[in-house]
C-alpha positions as CSV (number, residue, x, y, z in Angstrom):
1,X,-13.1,-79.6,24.3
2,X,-12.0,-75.8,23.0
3,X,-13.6,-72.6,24.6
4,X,-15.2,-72.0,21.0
5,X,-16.6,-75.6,21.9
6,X,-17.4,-74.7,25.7
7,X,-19.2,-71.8,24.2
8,X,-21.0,-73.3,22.1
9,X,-22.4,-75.8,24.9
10,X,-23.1,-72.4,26.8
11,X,-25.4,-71.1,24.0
12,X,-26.6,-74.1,23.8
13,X,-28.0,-74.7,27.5
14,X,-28.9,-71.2,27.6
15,X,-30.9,-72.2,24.3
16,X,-32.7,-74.8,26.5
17,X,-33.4,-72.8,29.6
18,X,-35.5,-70.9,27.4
19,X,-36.9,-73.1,25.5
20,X,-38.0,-74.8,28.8
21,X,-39.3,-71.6,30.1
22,X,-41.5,-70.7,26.7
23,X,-42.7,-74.0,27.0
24,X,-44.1,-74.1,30.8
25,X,-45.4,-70.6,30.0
26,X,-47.1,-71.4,26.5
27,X,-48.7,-74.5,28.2
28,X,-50.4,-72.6,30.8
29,X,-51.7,-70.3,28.9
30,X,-52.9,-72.5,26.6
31,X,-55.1,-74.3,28.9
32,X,-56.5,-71.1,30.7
33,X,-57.3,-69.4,27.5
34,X,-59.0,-72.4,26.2
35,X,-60.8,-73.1,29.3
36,X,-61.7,-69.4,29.7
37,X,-62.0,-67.5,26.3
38,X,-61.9,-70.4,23.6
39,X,-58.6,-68.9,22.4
40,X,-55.5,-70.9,21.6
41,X,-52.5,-68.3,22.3
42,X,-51.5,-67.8,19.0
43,X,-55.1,-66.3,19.0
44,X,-54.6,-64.2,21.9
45,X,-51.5,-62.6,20.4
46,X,-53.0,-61.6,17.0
47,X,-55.7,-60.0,18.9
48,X,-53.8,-58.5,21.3
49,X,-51.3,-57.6,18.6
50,X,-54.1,-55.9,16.8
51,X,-55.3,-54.2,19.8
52,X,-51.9,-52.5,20.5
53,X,-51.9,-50.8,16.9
54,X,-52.8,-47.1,15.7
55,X,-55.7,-47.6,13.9
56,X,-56.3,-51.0,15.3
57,X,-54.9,-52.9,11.6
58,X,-51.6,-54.7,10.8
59,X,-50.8,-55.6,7.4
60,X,-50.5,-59.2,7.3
61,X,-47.3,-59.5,7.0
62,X,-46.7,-57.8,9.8
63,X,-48.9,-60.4,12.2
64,X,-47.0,-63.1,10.8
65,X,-44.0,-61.3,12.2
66,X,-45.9,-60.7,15.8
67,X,-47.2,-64.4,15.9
68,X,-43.7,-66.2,14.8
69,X,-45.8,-68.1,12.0
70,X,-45.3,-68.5,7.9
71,X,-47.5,-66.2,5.6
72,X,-49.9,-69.6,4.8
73,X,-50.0,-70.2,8.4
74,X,-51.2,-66.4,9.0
75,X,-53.4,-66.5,6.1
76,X,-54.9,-69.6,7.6
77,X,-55.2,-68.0,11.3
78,X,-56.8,-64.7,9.7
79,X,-59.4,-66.8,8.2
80,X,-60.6,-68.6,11.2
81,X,-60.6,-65.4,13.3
82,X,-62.5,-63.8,10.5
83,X,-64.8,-66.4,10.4
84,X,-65.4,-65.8,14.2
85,X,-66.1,-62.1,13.6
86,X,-63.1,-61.5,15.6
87,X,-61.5,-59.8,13.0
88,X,-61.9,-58.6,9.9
89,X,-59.8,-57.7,6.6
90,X,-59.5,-54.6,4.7
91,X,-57.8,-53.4,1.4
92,X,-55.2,-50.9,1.6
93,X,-56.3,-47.5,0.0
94,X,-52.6,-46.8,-1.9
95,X,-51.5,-50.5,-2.8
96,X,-54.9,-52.6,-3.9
97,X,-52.4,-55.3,-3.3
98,X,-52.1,-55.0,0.5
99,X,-54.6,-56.3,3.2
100,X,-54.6,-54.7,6.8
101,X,-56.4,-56.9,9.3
102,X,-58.8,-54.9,11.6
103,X,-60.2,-56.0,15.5
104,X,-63.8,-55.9,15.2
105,X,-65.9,-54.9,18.1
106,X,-66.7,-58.9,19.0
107,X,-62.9,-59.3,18.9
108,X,-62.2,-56.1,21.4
109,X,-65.0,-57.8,23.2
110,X,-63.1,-61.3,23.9
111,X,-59.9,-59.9,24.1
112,X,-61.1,-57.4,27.2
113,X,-62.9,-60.7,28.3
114,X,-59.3,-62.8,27.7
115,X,-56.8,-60.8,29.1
116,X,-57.5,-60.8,32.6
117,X,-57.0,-64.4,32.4
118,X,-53.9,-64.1,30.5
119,X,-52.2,-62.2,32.6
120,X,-53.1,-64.1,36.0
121,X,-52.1,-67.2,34.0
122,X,-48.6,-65.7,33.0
123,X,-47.9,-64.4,36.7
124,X,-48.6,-67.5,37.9
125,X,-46.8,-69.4,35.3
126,X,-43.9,-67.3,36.1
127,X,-44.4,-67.8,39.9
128,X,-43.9,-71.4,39.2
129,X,-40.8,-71.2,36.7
130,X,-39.2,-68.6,39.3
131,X,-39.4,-71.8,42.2
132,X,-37.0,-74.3,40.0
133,X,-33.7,-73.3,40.0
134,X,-32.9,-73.9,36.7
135,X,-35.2,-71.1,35.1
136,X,-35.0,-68.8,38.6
137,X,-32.8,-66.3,37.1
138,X,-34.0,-66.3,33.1
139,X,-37.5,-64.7,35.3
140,X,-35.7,-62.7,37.1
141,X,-34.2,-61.1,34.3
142,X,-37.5,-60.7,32.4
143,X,-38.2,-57.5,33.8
144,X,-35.4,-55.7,32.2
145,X,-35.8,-57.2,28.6
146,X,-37.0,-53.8,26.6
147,X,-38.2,-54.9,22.9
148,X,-36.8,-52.7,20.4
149,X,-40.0,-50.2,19.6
């Protein structure tokens, strides 16, 4: 084996580290969101996406980019938070063509409701991910990760 191939291998565990990480996280949340607020996470995060924004609206293309998921798969979310009255779409002004998604009040409502146990859920997720060895210092690190504004 080559250092291009021992690097490679490197990436590649570091790849899985993460991945193992994401997914003790994602489970977690998962369960307490459902059990607590009857919101998958994906849910949570278009909400809370939402909720972060001036103006409170994203174009739709711009949620598929915060929640990792195609435009159909978006378009399909939208709809069933919609039909919640947890959000609500609106036609851009200057392009007819464009649709911003908007919180409603009902979905400020059950994300304020949410959140609390969102973020007990992810300390305590990371709590547990910080006690195996393995994902110890990926936690560690977490709190000096800065996303690009």
């Amino acid at each position: 084996m080559g250092i291009k191939d021992d690097a490679v291998q490197v990436r590649a565990q570091g790849w899985r580290t993460l991945a193992a990480l994401h997914g003790l996280i994602e489970g977690e949340l998962e369960r307490s969101l459902q059990a607590g607020s009857k919101l998958s996470v994906v849910e949570y995060t278009v909400l809370d996406a939402l909720s972060r924004q001036d103006g409170w609206h994203m174009r739709m293309q711009q949620l598929a980019r915060a929640t990792a998921l195609s435009p159909s798969a978006t378009t399909r979310l939208v709809n069933r938070l919609e039909d919640r009255g947890l959000l609500t779409r609106i036609l851009c002004d200057d392009d007819r063509r464009g649709i911003y998604t908007e919180l409603t009040p009902g979905g400020s409502k059950l994300l304020a409701e949410a959140r609390p146990i969102h973020d007990a859920t992810l300390e305590r997720a990371l709590d547990q991910a910080r006690a195996l060895p393995e994902l110890a210092p990926l936690v560690d690190a977490l709190p000096g990760l800065q996303v690009p504004a």
